[in-house]
C-alpha positions in Angstrom: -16.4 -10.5 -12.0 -19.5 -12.4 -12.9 -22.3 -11.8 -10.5 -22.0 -15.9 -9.2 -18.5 -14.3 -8.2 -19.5 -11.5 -5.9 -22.4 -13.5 -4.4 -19.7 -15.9 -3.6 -17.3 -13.6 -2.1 -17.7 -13.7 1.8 -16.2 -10.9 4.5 -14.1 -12.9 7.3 -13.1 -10.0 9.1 -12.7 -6.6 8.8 -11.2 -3.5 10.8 -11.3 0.4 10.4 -8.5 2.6 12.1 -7.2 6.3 11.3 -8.8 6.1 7.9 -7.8 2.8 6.9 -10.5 -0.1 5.9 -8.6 -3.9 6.1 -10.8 -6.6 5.1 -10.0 -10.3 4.9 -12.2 -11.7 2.1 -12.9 -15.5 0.8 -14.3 -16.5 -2.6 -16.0 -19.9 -1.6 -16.5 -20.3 -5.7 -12.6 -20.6 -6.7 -11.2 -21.1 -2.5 -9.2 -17.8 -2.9 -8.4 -15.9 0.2 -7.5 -11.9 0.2 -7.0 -8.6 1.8 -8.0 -5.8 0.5 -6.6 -2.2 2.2 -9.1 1.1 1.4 -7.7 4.6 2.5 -11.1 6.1 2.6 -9.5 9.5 2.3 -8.4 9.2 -1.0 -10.3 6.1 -2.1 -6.5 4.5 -2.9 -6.6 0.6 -2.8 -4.2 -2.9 -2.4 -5.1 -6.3 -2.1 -2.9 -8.6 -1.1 -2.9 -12.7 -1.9 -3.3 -15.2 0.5 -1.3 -17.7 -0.4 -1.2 -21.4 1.0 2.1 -21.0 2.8 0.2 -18.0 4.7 -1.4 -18.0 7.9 -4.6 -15.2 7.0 -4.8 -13.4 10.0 -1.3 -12.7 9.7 -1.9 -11.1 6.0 -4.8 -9.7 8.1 -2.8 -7.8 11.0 0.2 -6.7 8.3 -0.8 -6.1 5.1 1.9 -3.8 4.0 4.8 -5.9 5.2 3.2 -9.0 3.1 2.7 -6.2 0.1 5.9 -5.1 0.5 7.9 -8.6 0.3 5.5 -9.2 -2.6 6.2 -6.1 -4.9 3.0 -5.2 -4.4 2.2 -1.1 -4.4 0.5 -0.1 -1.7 -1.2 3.0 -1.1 1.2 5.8 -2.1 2.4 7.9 0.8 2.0 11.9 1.0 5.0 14.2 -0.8 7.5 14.9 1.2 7.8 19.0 1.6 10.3 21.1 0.0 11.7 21.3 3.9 11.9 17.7 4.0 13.7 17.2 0.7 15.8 19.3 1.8 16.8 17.7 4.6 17.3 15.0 2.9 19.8 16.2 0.6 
């Protein structure tokens, strides 16, 4: 990113729960629209598109379902134990 890029980039909301850091972010240089999902535990990131169709705060309040439909990989969930493979099987 050139630095005109991050001056450009502006926070629209944001929320922190069990770990988790969602932010909905706007680039007012290209008109792009974004959240971006931080487990601060393990530092692991996603960022899901905005697209036209969407309505933000919805991308906002469910990122991993939008991820999800989009392919996109999301933060990649503990191992199951041996006892839970197990199970499984």
């Amino acid at each position: 990113m050139t630095p005109e890029t991050l001056t450009s980039i502006r926070e629209l909301d944001s929320r922190f729960n069990d770990g988790f850091q969602v932010r909905l972010l706007w680039c007012s240089h290209t008109g792009r629209v974004w959240v971006s999902v931080l487990d601060t535990r393990s530092e692991d990131t996603f960022r899901v598109e905005v697209y036209e169709a969407d309505r933000p705060l919805d991308v906002f309040h469910h990122p991993y379902a939008y991820a999800g439909q989009r392919g996109i990989a999301t933060i990649p969930r503990p191992a199951a134990s041996e006892a839970d493979q197990a199970l499984a099987a």
